[in-house]
N, C-alpha and C positions, 0 to 999 in steps of 0.2 A: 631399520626397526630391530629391537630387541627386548628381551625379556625381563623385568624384574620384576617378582614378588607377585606372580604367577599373570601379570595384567601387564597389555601392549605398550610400550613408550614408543612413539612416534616421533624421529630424529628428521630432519629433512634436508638434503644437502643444496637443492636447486630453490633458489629463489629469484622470482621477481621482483625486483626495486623498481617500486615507482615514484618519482621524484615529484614532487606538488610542477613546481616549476615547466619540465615538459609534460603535464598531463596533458594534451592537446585534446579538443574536444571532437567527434566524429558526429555529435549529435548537442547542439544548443543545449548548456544548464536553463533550466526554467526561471521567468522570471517572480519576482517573489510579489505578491499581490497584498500582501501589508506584515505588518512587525509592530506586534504591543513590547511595551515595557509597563510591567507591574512595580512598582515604586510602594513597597509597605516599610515597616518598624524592622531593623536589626536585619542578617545576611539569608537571604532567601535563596531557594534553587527549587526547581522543575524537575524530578528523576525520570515521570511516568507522563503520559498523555495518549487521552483516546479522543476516539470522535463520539459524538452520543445521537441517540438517533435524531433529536432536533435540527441536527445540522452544528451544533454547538461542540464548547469542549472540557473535556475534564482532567486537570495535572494536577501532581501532587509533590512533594517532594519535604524533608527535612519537618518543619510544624508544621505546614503552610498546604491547602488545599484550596484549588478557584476552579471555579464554574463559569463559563463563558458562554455567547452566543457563538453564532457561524463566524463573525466580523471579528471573534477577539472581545469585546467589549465584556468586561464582568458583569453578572448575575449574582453572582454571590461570593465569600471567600469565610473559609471556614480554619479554625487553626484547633485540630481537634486534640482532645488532650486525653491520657492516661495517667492515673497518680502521679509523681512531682515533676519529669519531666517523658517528652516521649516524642518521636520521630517517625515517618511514616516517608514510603518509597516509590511503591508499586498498585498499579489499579487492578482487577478484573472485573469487566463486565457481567451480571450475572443474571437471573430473569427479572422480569417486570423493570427495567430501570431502574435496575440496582447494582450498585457496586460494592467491590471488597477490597477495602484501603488495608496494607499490610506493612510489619515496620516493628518496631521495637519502642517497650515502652520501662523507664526507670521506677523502680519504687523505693520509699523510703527505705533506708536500713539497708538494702542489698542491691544487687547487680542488675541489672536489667532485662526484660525476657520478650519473647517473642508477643506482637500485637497484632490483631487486626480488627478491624469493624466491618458492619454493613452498614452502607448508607442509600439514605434514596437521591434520586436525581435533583432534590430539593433542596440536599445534604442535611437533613433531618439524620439522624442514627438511629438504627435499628437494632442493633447489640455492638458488645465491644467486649473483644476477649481476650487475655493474656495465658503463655501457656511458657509452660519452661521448666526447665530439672534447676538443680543448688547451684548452678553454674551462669554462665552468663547465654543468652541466648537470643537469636535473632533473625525474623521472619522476612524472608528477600523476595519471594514471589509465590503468586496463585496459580491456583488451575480449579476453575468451577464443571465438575464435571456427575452427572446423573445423581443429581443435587446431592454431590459430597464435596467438601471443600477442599484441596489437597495443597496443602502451607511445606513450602521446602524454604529451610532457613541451614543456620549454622547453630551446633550448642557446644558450650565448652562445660566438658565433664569427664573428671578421669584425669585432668590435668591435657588434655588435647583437646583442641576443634575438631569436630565432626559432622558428616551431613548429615543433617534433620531433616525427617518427613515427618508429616501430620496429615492425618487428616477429621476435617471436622464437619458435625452435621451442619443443616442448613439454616439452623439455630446457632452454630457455632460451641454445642458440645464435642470434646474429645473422642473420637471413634476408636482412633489407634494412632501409635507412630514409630519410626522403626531410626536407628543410627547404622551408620556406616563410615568406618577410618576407612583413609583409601591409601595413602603413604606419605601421613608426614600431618600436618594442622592443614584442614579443608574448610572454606570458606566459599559459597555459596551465592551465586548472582543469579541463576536465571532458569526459569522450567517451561518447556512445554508437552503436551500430548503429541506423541507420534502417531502418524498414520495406521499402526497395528494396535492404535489403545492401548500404547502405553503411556510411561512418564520418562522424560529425560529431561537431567539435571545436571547443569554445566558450572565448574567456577574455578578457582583457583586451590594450589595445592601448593603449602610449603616442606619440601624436607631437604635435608644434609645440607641447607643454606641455600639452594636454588630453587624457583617457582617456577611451575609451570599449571597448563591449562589443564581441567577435566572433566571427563562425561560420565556420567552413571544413567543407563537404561535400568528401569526396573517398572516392576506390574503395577497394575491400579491397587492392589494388596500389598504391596512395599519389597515384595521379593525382589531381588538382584536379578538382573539378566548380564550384564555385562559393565565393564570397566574401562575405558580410555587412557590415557596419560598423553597430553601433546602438546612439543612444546623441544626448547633447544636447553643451551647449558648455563643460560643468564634468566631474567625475568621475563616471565609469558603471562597471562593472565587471558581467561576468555572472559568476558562478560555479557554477551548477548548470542543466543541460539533461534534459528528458526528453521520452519521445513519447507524445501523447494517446492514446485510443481510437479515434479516426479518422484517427489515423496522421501529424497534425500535432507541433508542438514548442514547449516552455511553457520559457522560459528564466526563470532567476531570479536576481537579484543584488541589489546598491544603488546607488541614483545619489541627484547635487547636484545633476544639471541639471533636474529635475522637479518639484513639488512647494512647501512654503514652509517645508521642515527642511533644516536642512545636509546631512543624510543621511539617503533613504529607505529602505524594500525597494522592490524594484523585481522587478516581474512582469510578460512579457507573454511574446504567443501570435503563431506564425507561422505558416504553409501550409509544406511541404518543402522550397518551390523557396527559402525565407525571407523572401517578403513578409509583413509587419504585418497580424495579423490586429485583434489591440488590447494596448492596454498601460495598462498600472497602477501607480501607486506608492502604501505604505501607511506611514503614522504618526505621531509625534506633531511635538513642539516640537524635540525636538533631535535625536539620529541613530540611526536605527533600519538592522541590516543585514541582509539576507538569503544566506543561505548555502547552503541547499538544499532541496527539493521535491519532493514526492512524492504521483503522483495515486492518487486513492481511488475506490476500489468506484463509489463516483454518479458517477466523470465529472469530481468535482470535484478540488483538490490541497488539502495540508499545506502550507504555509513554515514553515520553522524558521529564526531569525537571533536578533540580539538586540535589546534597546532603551534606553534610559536614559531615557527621553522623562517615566516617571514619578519619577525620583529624582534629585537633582543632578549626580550623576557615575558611580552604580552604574550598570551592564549589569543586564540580566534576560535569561531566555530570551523570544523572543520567538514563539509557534506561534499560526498564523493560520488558520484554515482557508474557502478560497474555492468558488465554485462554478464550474463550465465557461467562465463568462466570465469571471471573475475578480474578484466583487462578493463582500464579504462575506458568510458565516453566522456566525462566531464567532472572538474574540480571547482568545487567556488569555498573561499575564506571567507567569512564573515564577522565583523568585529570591529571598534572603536581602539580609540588610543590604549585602552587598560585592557581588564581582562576579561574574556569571553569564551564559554564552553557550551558544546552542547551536550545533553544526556539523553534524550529520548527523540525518537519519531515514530508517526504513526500517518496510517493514510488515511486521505480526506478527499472529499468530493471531486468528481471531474477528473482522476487520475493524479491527481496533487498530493501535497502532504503538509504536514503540520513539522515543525522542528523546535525543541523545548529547552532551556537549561539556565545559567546563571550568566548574567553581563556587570561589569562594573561603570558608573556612565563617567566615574572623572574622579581621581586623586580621591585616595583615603576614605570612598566613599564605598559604602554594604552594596553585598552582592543584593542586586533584582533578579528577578526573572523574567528572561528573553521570551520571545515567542514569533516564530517568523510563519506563516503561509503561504505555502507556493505554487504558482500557477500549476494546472492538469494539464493544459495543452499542449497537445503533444501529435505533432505528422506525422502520417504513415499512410500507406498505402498496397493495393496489390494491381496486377492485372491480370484476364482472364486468357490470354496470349501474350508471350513474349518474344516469339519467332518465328520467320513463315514468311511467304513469297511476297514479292509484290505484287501489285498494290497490298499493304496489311491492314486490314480493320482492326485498330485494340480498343478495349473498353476496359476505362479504368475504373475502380472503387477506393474512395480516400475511410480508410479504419482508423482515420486519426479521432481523439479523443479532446475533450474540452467543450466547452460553448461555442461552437464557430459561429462564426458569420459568415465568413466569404471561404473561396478554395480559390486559388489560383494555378494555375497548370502549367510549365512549360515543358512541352512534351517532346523537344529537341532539343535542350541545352542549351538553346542558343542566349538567354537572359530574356527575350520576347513572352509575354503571356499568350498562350495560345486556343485556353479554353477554362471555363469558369464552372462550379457548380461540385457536388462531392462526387459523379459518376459520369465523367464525358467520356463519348467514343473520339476514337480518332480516326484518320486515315493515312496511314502513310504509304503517301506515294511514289516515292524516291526508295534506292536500297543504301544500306549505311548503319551502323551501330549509334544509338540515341542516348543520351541522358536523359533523366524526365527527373524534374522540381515539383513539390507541391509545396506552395507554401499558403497555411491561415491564420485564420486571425478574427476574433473572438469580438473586435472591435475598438482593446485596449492593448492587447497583446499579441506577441505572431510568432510564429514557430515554423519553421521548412524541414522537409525531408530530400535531398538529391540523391537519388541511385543511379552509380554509374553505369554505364550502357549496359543500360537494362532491356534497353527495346533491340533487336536483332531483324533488317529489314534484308531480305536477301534477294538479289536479282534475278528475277524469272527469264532474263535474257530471252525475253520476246523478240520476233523479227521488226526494226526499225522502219518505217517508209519513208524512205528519200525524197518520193515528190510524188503527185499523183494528178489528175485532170478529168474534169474540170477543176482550176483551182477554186474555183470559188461554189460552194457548197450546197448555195442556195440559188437554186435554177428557177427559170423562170418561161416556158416554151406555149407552142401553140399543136394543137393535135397534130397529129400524122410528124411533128420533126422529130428526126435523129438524134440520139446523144453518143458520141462517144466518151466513153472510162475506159481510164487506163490508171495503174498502182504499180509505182518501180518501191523494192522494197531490197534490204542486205539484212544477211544474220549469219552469225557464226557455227551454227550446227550443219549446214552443209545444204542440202536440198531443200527448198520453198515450195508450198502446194497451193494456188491461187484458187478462191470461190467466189461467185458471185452469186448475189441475192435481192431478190426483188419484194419488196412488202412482205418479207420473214421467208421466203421462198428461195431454193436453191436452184438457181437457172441453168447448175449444169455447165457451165463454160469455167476451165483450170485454166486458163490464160492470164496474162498479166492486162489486159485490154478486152472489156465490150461493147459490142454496138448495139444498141437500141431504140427502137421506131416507137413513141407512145403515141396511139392510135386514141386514145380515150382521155376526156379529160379526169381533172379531179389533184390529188396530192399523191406520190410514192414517192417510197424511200429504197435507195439504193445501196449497197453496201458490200463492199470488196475484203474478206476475208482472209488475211497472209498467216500460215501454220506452218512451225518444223516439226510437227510431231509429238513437242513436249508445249510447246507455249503458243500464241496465236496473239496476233492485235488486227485491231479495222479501221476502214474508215469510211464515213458516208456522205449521201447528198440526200437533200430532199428536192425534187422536183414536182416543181406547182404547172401542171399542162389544162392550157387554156382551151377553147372554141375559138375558132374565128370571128364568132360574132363577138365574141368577148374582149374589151380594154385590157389587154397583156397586164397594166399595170393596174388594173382593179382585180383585188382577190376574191372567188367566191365564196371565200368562209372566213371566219374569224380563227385564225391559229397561229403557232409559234414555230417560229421557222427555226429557233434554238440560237443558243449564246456561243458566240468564238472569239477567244477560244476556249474550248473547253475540256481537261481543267486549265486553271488560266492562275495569274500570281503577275500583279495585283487585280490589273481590271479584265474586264470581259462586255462584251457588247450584245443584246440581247435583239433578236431580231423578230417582228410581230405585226403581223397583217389585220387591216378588216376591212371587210365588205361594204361597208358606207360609213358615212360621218356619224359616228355615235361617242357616250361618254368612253373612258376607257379607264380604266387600273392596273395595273400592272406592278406586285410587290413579291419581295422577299423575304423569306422563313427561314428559321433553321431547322432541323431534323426533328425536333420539338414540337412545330407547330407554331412556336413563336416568330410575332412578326419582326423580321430582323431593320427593314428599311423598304419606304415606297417608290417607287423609281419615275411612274407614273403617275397623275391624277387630273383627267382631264377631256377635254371633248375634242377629238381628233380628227382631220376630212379621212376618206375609205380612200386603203391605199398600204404601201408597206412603209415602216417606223423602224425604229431602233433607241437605245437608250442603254446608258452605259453607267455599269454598276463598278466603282470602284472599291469594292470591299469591305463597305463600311458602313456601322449602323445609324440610327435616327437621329444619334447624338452626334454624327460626326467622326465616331473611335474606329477603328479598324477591328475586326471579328477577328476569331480563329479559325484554321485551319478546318476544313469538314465540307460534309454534303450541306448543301441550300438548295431551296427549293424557290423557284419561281412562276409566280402563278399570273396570267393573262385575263380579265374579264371584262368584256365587250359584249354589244351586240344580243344579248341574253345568253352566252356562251362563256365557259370559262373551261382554261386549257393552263397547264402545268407540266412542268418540267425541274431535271436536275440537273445541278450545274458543282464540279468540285474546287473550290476551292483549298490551291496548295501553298506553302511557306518556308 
């Protein structure tokens, strides 16, 4: 960086080249959801395009102004005019449905001077101004602000171009306007309001034969705050400025001085006061331009320009989309055999955008105007956990944007779908580093997000049991007999502390082995508890003790004796008693509530049953991953239980 003529020139020696060709995408370009072609009289172009609140749209460019619905389909097309001949550029939206078309208008006899109108959403006009000194002069953009107009063009006077500021009532009378040389003939693209209330005015600067880009901050009263110069030792130009999320400024245009093309785009980011925060040029072999920018939902921007880089001599549209630094996600060319540019974007519904400019559709034939629409949908996601022992509970939330219809999940990377809906839990029961995919889909279109191992499951290195007795878990005895338990268990942290418990009760015995006499009939549950200290697992029985007058194999109650194994991957076998011949149901929920599959439905003799649930719902499909719930009703009794299903 160094000094001339008391204001910053900004030299940069580190650049990134990015090549069209390897732009490799990290995030899907969107797909495009329609493209008019406007077919009028003699060579049309698009410069400007907003959204309007109908959902509809309004561009303008060269004579030529259209009104559209949401679809693209015209409304109207209005080719407005100022004495003999006259050109119009740029929109602002202003109150009530009203806009101010801006642009330059010829008059008999002499040069041509700065124009604009108001129009309504109807394109009826409500005034029409021209404004300008003995020189030639020319209005490049608005800013409607605490209803004063403020018009920054270019005027030639004095023998130089110079910035012009205007501003004008809401009637389109002259308030004031101020000039400013900045070093050399200034030419004039683009304004907006900064974060601190003011005006900043970016465009190009020619002196001693070299062009480069510039910024001028100044007040809502036209005073100077400060002056920019950026740019290298060949042709730079900015043409489009906007302001980040954090209240910073992403300029964009094309330079020659960067890069190994004649012509790149050219993108970079500054702090307010306009120091360099970084800068970027993208493209191929031959001249790629950029024309305008627009930041998105993530933080990140759109460039819209054009490129030839893939074809001899044809233009394409060229739309790039970068992230907050200004590193590639994604490239797409757009364009037919001839020539195609884009000039303008704006956003539209659902996270999408609109993209504006001139196509030619075959040999020797006038420029149209393009107009392409691109899908909002776009995946994304967060969780409320990303790390943490086993077993881990996460629960996800999809923040993706668009129309969805479905969410698809696979919460292990494995390519398997594992759970549906924009907010599933999961469980993961295994330890391991996970990928997790969402991908949706609107019903015509679909879009995924994969984050690499994002989920982080970590081994709680609980004590294993090797075997344990009775092996079989569901007992089945008459009063007054004995049972013996016994639990052989290993684990790596060094000494095992054994519990046992009866009906949630601690019997006091640290042995690997109990003996017990059930004296009384009815249902308990048993349960041997293995700890190092840091971690703990169990394992149970349930024992059903009969009376002697009692059929050992008649139960006196209706209950579930519980599924094993459990958890289990794929099947599992549910086991379930009742006291006489009655109807029975017996079905499966997910965590929801929802009934996932009936396993049961029927009139069964009294007696113990089982019936085996292979994972999978009404339809036949296989579920995901999670707790399910299985509910038993008999007998005028209903009993319920969890069962985990893993993957």
């Amino acid at each position: 960086m160094f000094m001339n003529k008391g204001r910053f020139i900004t030299k940069w020696l580190a650049i990134t080249l990015i090549m069209i060709a390897s732009a490799l995408s990290a995030q899907a370009a969107p797909d495009t959801l329609w493209s008019k072609r406007f077919i009028l009289e003699g060579n049309d172009v698009a410069e400007d395009v907003v959204q309007m609140p109908d959902h509809g749209f309004l561009m303008t460019g060269d004579r030529l102004t259209i009104r559209t619905d949401a679809m693209g389909d015209t409304i109207w097309t209005r080719r407005f005019a100022s004495h003999s001949f006259s050109e119009l550029g740029t929109i602002t939206p202003v109150d009530n449905n009203e806009f101010i078309l801006s642009g330059r208008a010829y008059e008999t006899g002499r040069s041509y001077q700065g124009w604009c109108l108001r129009i309504r959403d109807d394109g009826d006009t409500l005034w029409s101004r021209t404004c300008g000194t003995d020189g030639m002069d020319d209005f490049r953009k608005t800013v409607w602000r605490n209803d004063t107009l403020y018009v920054a063009g270019s005027s030639f006077y004095d023998s130089q171009w110079k910035v012009w500021l205007v501003a004008l009532s809401e009637t389109g009378d002259s308030l004031w306007s101020r000039f400013w040389n900045i070093d050399g003939n200034e030419s004039v693209n683009d304004m907006i309001v900064t974060p601190d209330d003011n005006l900043l005015i970016c465009g190009v600067v020619d002196a001693d034969d070299n062009q480069n880009g510039f910024a001028l901050k100044c007040t809502m009263q036209g005073d100077s705050l400060w002056t920019r110069i950026y740019g290298g030792d060949s042709e730079d130009a900015i043409r489009k400025v906007v302001v980040t999320p954090e209240g910073d400024f992403i300029y964009c245009g094309y330079s020659g001085s960067f890069g190994a093309a004649s012509m790149d785009v050219w993108l970079f980011k500054t702090a307010q006061d306009g120091e360099p925060i970084w800068n970027r040029v993208y493209g191929g072999l031959e001249f790629e331009y950029g024309r305008s920018v627009m930041v998105t939902p993530d933080d990140g921007m759109i460039v819209v320009g054009s490129s030839n880089s893939n074809t001899d001599t044809n233009q394409d549209f060229y739309i790039t989309k970068r992230n907050a630094n200004g590193e590639s996600i994604w490239t797409r060319l757009v364009g037919g055999d001839e020539s195609d540019a884009a000039y303008a974007i704006c956003p539209a519904d659902n996270g999408g955008f609109v993209v504006v400019g001139r196509s030619i559709s075959e040999p020797s034939a006038d420029f149209d105007i393009l107009m392409l629409r691109y899908d909002g949908l776009h995946a994304d996601f967060y969780s409320e956990t990303q790390s943490g022992y086993q077993p881990l509970n996460v629960q996800f939330h999809s923040i993706s944007t668009g129309n969805i219809t479905q969410w698809q999940w696979d919460t292990d990377g494995d390519g398997t779908i594992d759970a549906e809906g924009p907010d599933p839990e999961i469980l993961y029961q295994h330890d391991g580093i996970y990928d997790v995919v969402l991908k949706i889909t609107d019903g015509t279109y679909t879009d995924s997000l994969r984050l690499e191992a994002f989920i982080e499951v970590i081994a709680n290195e609980s004590p294993q049991i090797v075997d344990f007795s009775p092996v079989d878990t569901l007992i089945t005895i008459q009063e007054g007999e004995e049972v013996q338990f016994s639990v052989n268990a290993t684990d790596d942290h060094g000494i095992l502390h054994y519990s046992w418990w009866l009906d949630g009760d601690d019997v006091g015995i640290p042995l690997t082995s109990w003996i017990h006499s059930f004296d009384e009939s009815g249902e308990f549950m048993v349960a041997c508890r293995v700890s190092d200290n840091q971690f703990s697992t169990e394992t149970n029985w349930l024992v059903e003790v009969t009376t002697s007058l009692d059929d050992p194999t008649i139960p006196s109650e209706t209950c579930i004796l519980g599924a094993w194994p459990n958890p289990f991957n794929p099947t599992t076998t549910i086991s379930f008693s009742i006291p006489k011949d009655d109807k029975v149901e017996l079905k499966v929920y997910n965590i929801k509530g929802q009934l996932v599959k009936t396993l049961v439905d029927d009139h069964l003799e009294a007696g113990t049953h089982k019936a085996v649930w292979d994972g999978d719902n009404k339809y036949g499909k296989k579920v995901s991953s999670g707790i399910y719930l299985y509910r038993l009703e008999s007998c005028g009794k209903s009993k319920a239980q969890k069962m985990l299903l893993l993957k």
